[in-house]
C-alpha positions in Angstrom: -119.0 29.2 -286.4 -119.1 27.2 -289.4 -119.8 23.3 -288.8 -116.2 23.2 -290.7 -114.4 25.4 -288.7 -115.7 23.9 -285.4 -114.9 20.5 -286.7 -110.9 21.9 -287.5 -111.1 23.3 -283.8 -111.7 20.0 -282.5 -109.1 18.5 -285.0 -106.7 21.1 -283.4 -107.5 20.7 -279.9 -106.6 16.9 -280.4 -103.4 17.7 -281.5 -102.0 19.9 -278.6 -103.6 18.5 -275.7 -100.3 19.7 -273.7 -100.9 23.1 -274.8 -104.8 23.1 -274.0 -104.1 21.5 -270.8 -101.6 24.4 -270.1 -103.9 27.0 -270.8 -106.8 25.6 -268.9 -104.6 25.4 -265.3 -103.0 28.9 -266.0 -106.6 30.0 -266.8 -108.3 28.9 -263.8 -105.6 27.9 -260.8 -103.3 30.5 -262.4 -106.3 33.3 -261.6 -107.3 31.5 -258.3 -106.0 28.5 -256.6 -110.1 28.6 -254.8 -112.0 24.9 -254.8 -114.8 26.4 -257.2 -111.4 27.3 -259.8 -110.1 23.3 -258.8 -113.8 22.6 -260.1 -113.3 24.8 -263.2 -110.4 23.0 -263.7 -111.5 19.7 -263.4 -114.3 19.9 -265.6 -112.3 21.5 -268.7 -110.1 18.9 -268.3 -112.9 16.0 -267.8 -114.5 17.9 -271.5 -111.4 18.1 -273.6 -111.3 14.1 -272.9 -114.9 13.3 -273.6 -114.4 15.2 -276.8 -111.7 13.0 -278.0 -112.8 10.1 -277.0 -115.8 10.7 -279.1 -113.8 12.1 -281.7 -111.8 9.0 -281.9 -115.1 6.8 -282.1 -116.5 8.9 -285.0 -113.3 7.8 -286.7 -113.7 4.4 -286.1 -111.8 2.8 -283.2 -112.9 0.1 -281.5 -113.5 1.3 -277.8 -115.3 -0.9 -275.6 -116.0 1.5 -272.8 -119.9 2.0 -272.4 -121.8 3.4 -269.7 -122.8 0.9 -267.2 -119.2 -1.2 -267.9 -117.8 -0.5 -264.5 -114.5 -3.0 -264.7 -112.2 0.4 -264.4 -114.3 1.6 -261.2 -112.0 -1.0 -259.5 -108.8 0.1 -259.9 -106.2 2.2 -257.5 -106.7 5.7 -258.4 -104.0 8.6 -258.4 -104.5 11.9 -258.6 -103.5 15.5 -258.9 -104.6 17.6 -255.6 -106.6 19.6 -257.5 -108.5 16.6 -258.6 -109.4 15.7 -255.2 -110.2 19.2 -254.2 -112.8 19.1 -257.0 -113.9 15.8 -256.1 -114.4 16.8 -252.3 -116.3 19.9 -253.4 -118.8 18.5 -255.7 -119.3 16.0 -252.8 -120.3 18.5 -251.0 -122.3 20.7 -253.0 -123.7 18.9 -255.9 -125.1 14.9 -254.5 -128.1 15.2 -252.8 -127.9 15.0 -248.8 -127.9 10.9 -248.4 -126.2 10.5 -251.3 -123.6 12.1 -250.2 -123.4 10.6 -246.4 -123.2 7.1 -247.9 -120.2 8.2 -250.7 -118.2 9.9 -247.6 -118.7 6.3 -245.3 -117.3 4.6 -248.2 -114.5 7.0 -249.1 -113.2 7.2 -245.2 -113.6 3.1 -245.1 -111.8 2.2 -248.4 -109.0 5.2 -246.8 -108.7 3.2 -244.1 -108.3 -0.6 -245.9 -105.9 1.1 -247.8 -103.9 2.6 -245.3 -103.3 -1.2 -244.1 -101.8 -1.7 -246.7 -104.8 -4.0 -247.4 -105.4 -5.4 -251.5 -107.9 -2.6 -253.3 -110.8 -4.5 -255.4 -113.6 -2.7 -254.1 -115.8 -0.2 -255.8 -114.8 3.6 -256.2 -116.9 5.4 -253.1 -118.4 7.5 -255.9 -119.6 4.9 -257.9 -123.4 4.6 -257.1 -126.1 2.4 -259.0 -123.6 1.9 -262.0 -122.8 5.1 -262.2 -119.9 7.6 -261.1 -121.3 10.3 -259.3 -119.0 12.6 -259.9 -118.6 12.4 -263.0 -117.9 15.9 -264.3 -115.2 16.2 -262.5 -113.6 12.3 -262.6 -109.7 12.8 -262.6 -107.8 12.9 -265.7 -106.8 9.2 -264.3 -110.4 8.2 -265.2 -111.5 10.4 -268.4 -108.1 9.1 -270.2 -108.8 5.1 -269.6 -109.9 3.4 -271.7 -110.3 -0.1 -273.3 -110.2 -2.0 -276.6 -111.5 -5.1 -275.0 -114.1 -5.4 -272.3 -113.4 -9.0 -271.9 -109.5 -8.3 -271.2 -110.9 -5.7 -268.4 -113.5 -8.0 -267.2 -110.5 -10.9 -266.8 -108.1 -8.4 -265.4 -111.1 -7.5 -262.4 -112.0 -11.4 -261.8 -108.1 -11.9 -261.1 -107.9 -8.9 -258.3 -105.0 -7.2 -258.0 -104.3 -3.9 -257.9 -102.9 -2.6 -260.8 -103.2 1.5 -260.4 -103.7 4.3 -262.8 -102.7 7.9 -263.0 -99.5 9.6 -262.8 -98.3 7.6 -265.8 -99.3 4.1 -265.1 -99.0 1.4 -267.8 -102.3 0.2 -268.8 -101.7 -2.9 -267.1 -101.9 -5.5 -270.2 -105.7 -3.5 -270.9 -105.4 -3.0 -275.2 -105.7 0.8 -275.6 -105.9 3.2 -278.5 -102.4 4.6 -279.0 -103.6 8.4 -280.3 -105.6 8.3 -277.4 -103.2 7.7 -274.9 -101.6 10.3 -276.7 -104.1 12.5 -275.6 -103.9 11.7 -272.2 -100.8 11.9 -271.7 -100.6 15.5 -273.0 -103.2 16.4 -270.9 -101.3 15.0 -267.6 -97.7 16.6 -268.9 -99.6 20.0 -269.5 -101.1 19.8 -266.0 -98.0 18.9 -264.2 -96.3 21.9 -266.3 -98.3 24.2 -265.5 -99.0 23.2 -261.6 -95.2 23.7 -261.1 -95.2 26.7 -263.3 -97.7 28.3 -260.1 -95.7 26.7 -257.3 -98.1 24.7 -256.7 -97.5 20.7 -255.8 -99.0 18.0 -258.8 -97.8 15.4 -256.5 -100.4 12.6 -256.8 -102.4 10.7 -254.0 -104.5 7.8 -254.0 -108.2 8.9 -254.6 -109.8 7.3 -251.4 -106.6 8.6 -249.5 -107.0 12.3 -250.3 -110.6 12.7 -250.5 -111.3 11.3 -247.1 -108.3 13.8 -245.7 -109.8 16.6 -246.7 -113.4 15.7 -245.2 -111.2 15.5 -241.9 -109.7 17.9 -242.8 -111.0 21.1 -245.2 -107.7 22.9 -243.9 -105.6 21.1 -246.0 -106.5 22.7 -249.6 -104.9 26.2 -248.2 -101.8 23.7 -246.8 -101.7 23.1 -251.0 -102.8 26.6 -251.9 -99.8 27.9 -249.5 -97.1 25.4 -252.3 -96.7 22.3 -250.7 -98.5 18.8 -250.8 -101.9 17.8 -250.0 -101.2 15.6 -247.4 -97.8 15.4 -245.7 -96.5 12.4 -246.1 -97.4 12.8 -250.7 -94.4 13.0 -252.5 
């Protein structure tokens, strides 16, 4: 492939990010609904974003986000089951042993100051030394936020709060790029098409909240496999 024709492939990938997203749940969930196809899934999804995002700064726009700028890394989380089953599964299989003990304490303890109904300001469980440790297969949440200003997210975490994202979420006063919310918000509405074109549930859960359910609980991705929610009480 030409250097031309694979930057008009890229060109037309930005344009129907419904249509990619679509394809890549029919590909994988529609051919198995198995945690390594969740992973699959995730991780298309996770490329198609860091593609336009760098796409977007080739062309000029003025996004703050850099690595080691962890302002977003504070926020409420929702996501898709399949997220979580990815997420749960790389935890699993892909951070080394202590790693992995520590991110699962954290994930069951931020569960539980949610479920209190406690304020969230605390790091993601998977973010470790600056970095997320997932992050090939971060939610859709995650790979489609992003920032104009670092100082607007720096002032939005100093003020607490919990302003959440996923599922539709405003920005919450953050400046974004419009074409890349676009984007995004192709990706999500091809997901959820698709999800409910297998019978499956898209019905999102906070990220803490689902994650730490299925490590008491590995049962629950064939309660979503079988058509209904992750966890019971999701709607």
């Amino acid at each position: 492939m030409s250097t031309d024709d694979a930057a008009g492939l890229e060109t037309s990938k930005l344009r129907e990010p419904q249509q990619f997203a679509f394809n890549a749940v029919s590909e994988t969930l529609g051919k198995s609904t198995d945690v390594d196809s969740c992973v699959q899934l995730a991780t298309r999804i996770d490329e198609l974003m860091t593609q336009a995002l760098e796409y977007f700064r080739k062309e000029g726009a003025g996004i703050a986000c850099r690595s080691g700028c962890t302002f977003c890394c504070h926020l409420r989380v929702m996501v898709h089951p399949h997220e979580a089953i990815a997420l749960f599964r790389y935890l699993g299989s892909r951070l080394p042993a202590a790693q992995a003990a520590e991110v699962r304490r954290r994930l069951i303890e931020n569960a539980a100051e949610i479920s209190q109904g406690h304020a969230f300001n605390r790091s993601c469980a998977f973010l470790v030394d600056g970095k997320c440790s997932a992050y090939a297969v971060r939610p859709s949440a995650c790979s489609g936020y992003h920032s104009l200003s670092r100082e607007q997210c720096e002032k939005q975490y100093e003020g607490g709060g919990t302003p959440s994202v996923g599922g539709g979420e405003p920005s919450a006063g953050i400046p974004v790029l419009q074409a890349l919310e676009h984007v995004a918000a192709g990706l999500d509405g091809g997901i959820e098409q698709a999800l409910a074109a297998l019978d499956l549930s898209g019905a999102r859960v906070e990220l803490h909240t689902a994650v730490a359910a299925l490590i008491r609980d590995p049962a629950l991705t064939q309660r979503w496999r079988a058509g209904r929610t992750l966890i019971k009480d999701a709607c």
